[in-house]
N, C-alpha and C positions, 0 to 999 in steps of 0.2 A: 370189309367195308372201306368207305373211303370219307374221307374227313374235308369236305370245302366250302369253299366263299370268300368274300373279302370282308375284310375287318373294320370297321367304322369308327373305331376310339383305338390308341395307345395306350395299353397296359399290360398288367402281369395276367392272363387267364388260364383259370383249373377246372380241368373236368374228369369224370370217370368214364373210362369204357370198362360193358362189361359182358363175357361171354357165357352164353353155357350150354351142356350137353345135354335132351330132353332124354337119350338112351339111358346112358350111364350117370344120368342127375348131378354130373360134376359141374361145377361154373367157377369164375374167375371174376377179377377185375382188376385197374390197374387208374391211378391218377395222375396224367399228365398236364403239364402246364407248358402253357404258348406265349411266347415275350411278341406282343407286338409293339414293333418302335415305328414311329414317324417322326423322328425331331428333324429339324430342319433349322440351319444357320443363318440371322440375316447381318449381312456385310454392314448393313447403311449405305450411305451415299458416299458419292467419287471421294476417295482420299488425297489428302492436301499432303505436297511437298514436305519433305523433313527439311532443316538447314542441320549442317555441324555446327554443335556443342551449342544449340537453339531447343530449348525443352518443345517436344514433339505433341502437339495437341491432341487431349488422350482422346480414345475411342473405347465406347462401351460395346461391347458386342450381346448380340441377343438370342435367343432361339426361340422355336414356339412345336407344339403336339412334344414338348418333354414329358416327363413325370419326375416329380420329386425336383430336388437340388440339381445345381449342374455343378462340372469343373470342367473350367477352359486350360486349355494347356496350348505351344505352341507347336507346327510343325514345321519340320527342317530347323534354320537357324535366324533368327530375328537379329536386325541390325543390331553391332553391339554399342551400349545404351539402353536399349529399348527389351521391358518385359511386359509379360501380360501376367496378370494375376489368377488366381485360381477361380473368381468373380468374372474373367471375361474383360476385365481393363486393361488396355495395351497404353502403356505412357511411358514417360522417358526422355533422353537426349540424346539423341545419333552422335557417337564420334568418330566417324568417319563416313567419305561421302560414298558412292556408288549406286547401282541398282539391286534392290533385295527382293528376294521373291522368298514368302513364307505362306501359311495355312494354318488356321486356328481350328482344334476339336474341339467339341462340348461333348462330355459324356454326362448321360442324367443315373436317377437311381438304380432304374434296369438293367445298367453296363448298355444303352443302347448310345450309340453316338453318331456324331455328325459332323 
């Protein structure tokens, strides 16, 4: 048999398959579960200039189709100064100046992330 279609909510889903033999009257079955994730990160709008050792105007970051709790963490290395918390608040003070390129994840209850 073959298992399809597409999923229209984000969550944990459990079902059972099950087989059997009408010869030899043996059967089976088995309960599998499907992680469906759709979270999706929103940035917000164009972000404003850092100055050194000028407290950095925080940014809340958001997601949406999560389940449960999130934690935000950073990717790569964020100016140093500046952390994001486990809430998704990135704030701070840059000291020193240059151009930074980072990525923030959210991961929700599922281990589904984004």
């Amino acid at each position: 048999g073959e298992l399809s279609g597409t999923a229209s909510a984000a969550g944990s889903f459990s079902f059972e398959i099950g087989v059997s033999d009408t010869i030899s009257l043996c059967s089976a079955s088995r309960i599998y579960t499907i992680v469906v994730c759709g979270i999706s990160v929103n940035l917000g709008p164009a972000w404003a200039y850092g100055e050194v050792n000028v407290p950095y105007p925080g940014r809340q970051f958001t997601a949406s189709n999560s389940v449960g709790g999130l934690t935000w963490s950073s990717l790569y290395t964020l100016p140093t100064g500046i952390t994001i918390n486990s809430t998704g608040y990135l704030s701070g003070t840059p000291t020193s100046a240059g151009t930074f390129y980072f990525g923030v994840a959210a991961v929700d209850s599922l281990g589904c992330y984004a």
